[in-house]
TORGU-914774 format. One line per field, with one value per residue (C-alpha): residue in one letter; z, y, x. Coordinates in steps of 0.02 Angstrom, whole numbers. Example, Ala and Ser with C-alpha at 12.3 -4.5 7.8 and 13.67 -1.06 7.14 Angstrom:
// residues 2
rest <- A/S
Z <- 390/357
Y <- -225/-53
X <- 615/684
//
This chain:
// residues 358
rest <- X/X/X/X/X/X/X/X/X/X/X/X/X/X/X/X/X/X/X/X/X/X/X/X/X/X/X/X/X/X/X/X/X/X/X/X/X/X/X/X/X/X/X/X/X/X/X/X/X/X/X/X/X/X/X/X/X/X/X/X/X/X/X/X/X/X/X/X/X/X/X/X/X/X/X/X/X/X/X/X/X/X/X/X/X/X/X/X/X/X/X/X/X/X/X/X/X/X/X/X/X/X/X/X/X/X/X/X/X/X/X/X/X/X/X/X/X/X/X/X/X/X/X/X/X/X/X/X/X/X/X/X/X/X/X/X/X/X/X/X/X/X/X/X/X/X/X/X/X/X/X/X/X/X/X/X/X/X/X/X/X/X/X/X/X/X/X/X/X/X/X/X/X/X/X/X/X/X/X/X/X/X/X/X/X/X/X/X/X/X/X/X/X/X/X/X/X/X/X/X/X/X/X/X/X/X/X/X/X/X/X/X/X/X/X/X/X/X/X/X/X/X/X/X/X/X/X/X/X/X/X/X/X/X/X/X/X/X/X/X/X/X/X/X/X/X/X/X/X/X/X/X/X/X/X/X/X/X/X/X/X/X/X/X/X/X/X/X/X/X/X/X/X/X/X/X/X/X/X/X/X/X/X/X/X/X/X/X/X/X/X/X/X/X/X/X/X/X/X/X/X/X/X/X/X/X/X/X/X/X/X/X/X/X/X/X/X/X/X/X/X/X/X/X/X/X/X/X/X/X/X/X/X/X/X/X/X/X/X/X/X/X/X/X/X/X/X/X/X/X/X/X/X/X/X/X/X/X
Z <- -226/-155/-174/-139/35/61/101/240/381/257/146/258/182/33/-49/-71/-233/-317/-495/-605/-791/-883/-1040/-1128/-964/-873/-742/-783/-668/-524/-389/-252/-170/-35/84/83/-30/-115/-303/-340/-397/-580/-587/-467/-569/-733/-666/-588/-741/-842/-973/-1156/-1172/-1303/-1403/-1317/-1128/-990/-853/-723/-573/-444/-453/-587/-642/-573/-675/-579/-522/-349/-250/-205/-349/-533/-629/-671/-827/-920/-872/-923/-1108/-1100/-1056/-1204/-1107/-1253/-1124/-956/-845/-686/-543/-451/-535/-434/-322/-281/-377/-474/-558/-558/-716/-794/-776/-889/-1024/-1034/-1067/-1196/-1272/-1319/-1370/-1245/-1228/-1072/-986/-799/-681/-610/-453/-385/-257/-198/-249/-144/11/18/10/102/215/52/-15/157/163/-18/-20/162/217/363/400/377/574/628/803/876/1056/1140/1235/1300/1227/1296/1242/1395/1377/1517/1581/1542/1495/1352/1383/1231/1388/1432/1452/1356/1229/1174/1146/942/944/1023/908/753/823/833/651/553/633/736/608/470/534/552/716/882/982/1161/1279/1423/1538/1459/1497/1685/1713/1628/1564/1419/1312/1123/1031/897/943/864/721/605/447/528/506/320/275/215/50/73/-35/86/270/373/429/590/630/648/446/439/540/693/776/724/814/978/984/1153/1168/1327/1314/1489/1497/1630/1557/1698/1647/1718/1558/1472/1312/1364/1404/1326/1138/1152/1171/1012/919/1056/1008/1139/1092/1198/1194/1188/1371/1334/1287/1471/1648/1704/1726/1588/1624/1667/1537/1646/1602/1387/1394/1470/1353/1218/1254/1236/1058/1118/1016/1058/976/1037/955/986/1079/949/1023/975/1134/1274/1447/1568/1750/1880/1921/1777/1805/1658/1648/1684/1558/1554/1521/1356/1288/1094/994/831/701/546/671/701/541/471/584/563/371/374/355/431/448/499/506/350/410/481/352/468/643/750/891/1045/1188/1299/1282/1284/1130/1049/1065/1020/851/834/873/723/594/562/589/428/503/676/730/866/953/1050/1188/1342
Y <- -67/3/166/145/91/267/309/183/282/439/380/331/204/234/124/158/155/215/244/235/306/165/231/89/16/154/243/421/492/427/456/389/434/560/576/564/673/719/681/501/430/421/604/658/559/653/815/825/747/874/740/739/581/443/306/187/247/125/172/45/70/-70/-29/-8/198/261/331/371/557/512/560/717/696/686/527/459/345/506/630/442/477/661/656/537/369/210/70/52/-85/-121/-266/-268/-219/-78/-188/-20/-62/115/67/-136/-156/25/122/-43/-28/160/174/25/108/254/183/129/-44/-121/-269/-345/-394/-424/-490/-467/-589/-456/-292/-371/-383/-240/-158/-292/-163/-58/-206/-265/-118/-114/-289/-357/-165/-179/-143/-285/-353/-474/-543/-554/-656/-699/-875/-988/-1129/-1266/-1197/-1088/-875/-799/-706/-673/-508/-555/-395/-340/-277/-465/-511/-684/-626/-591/-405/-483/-529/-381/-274/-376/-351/-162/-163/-259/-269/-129/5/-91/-68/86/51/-57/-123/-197/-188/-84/-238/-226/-35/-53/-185/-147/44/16/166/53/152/111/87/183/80/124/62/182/332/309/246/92/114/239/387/473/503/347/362/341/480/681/685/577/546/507/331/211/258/162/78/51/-62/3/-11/42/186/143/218/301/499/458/316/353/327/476/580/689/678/512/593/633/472/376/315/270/148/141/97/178/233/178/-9/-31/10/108/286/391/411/604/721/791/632/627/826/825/682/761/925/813/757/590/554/457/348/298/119/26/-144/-316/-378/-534/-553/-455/-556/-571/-502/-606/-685/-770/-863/-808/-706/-500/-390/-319/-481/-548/-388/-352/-192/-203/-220/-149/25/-14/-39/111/223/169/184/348/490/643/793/757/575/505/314/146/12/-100/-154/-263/-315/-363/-411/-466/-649/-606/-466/-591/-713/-551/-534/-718/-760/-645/-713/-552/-596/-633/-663/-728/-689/-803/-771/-892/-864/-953
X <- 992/1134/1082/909/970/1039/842/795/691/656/529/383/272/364/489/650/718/880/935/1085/1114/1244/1354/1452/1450/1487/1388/1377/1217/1138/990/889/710/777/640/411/371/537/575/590/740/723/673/805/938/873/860/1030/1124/1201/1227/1150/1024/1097/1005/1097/1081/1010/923/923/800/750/576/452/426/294/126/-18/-45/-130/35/157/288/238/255/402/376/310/482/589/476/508/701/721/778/743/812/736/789/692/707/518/342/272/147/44/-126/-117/52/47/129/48/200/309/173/166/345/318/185/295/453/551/630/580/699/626/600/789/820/630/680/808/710/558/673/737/548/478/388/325/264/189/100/29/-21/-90/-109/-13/174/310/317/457/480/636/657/821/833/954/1047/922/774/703/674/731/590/410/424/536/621/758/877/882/1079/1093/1146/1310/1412/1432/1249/1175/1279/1204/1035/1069/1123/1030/848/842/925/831/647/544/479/518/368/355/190/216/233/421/426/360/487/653/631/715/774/733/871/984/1187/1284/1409/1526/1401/1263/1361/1423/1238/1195/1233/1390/1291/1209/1209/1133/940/999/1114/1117/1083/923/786/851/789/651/480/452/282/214/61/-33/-218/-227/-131/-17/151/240/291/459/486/630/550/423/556/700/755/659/494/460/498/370/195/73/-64/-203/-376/-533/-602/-778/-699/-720/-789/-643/-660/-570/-403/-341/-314/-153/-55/-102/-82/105/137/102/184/341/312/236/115/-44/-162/-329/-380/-524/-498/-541/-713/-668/-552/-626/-608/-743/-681/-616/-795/-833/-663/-575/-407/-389/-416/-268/-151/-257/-325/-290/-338/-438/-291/-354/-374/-216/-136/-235/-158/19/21/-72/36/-19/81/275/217/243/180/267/298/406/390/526/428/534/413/356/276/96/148/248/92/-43/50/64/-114/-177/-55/29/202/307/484/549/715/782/951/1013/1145/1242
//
């Protein structure tokens, strides 16, 4: 697992997964799934190995080999056959519904001795976006909100620059939810009021790499930082946001709705055309009919504090890959309140990180 660590923000909606080849208890090759659309581990591990196969080699791998053909790379339980593996030792069945236990009997079918799951608990974890994505269809999303030590947030905007934290707990967050999801997400109420940049601070762990193997996702050798989400259905993100602008640029993704949703007129294509000449990229969504508010004579709220977008538009496009996009299979959302309570109201949220300061 180690090693499969080494490809967190590389693979895209795919998991990460690493390999090792064990001699008489000794490792003597091993690999991990390098990037979307690069050779998976098991195939990388066997390629690169300059070492004869024995009867008595184990290959231990944290997910289930691969069989189906529907992908980039070629399948990996058939090369495991081919390269002359007889022990196979795996911690999570593949929960993609083309492999689902195919790619254990395959390799069973021709020979090979077959020991799993191990640790699924842990295996499962560490792809919990992966598995988010193949099972509920949507991206693994966790909350995270800072309040104080009696109970009360400190502003409505639930803004992540919010100082009540502490420098250890702020560091933590950096580290192990920021670096450790594919994407941050706050509405643009959090943008318009605290222009916050959504990056990852640099630490010592992030430039080894997780694992120590390879260079860290989130440095010069990887991808750079997660994708910033911005929820803004009415388009109001100012050009001068720092997330719109600079090296940032390219890792931003606008959300906004569809013009006809609504009576306003379409919004200038000056603004979306400048955007995206700075890498920003946009997506149009369609707002969830289910909660469009009447205007301010019928009584009810405006539009624009308890609108929500259709989520299985929005899901589709985030696991899609398209082009350099290879998809989103983790989301930290960070603000504010009525995003917190958007994400809450549709029963998509499957962690919630508190901290809790002075």
């Amino acid at each position: 697992m180690a090693l499969a660590e080494n490809g967190r923000g590389l693979t895209g909606i795919n998991p990460m997964v690493g390999a090792v080849l064990v001699r008489d208890g000794m490792i003597i090759a091993e690999g991990f799934h390098e990037g979307f659309g690069n050779a998976h581990a098991e195939r990388q591990l066997l390629e690169k190995s300059d070492q004869k196969i024995s009867a008595n080699d184990i290959l231990y791998v944290n997910l289930e080999p691969c069989c189906h053909t529907d992908k980039k790379t070629p399948p990996c339980a058939q090369f495991i056959v081919e390269k002359g593996i007889k022990i196979v030792v795996y911690g999570l069945i593949d929960p993609n519904p083309n492999v689902a236990g195919r790619g254990i009997q395959f390799l069973q079918s021709h020979g090979v001795e077959v020991i799993g799951p191990v640790l699924p608990e842990e295996c499962a974890r560490l792809n919990r976006g992966f598995v988010s994505v193949m099972r509920n269809g949507r991206p693994w999303i966790t909350l995270k909100s800072a309040m104080t030590v009696d109970g009360r947030f400190a502003n409505a905007s639930g803004s992540p620059r919010l100082m009540i934290t502490s420098e250890e707990q702020d560091r933590w967050s950096h580290l192990f939810l920021r670096a450790r999801h594919d994407a941050i997400l706050v509405g643009i109420g959090t943008v318009l009021a605290d222009d916050p940049e959504l990056t990852v601070r640099p630490h010592p762990l992030l430039r080894q790499g997780f694992g120590g193997q390879a260079p860290a996702p989130f440095s010069d050798g990887g991808r750079g930082e997660p994708y910033r989400i911005i929820l803004d259905p009415h388009f109001r993100i100012p050009l001068t946001a720092r997330v719109v602008n600079g090296e940032l640029a390219e890792g931003t993704i606008v959300v906004r709705k569809e013009p006809e949703d609504s009576e306003e007129p379409e919004e200038p294509e000056e603004k979306m055309r400048i955007l995206e000449k700075r890498g920003v990229r946009i997506l149009t969504i369609p707002l969830n009919r289910d909660h469009k508010i009447l205007n301010n004579g019928s009584g009810y709220l405006p539009a624009e504090h308890s609108v929500t977008f259709d989520w299985q538009s929005f899901w589709q496009a985030l696991t899609t890959p398209s082009g350099d996009f290879h998809g989103i299979s983790s989301i930290l959302v960070e603000g504010g309140s009525r995003t917190w309570g958007a994400f809450r109201e549709a029963k998509t949220v499957d962690e919630e990180v508190i901290l809790v300061g002075g």
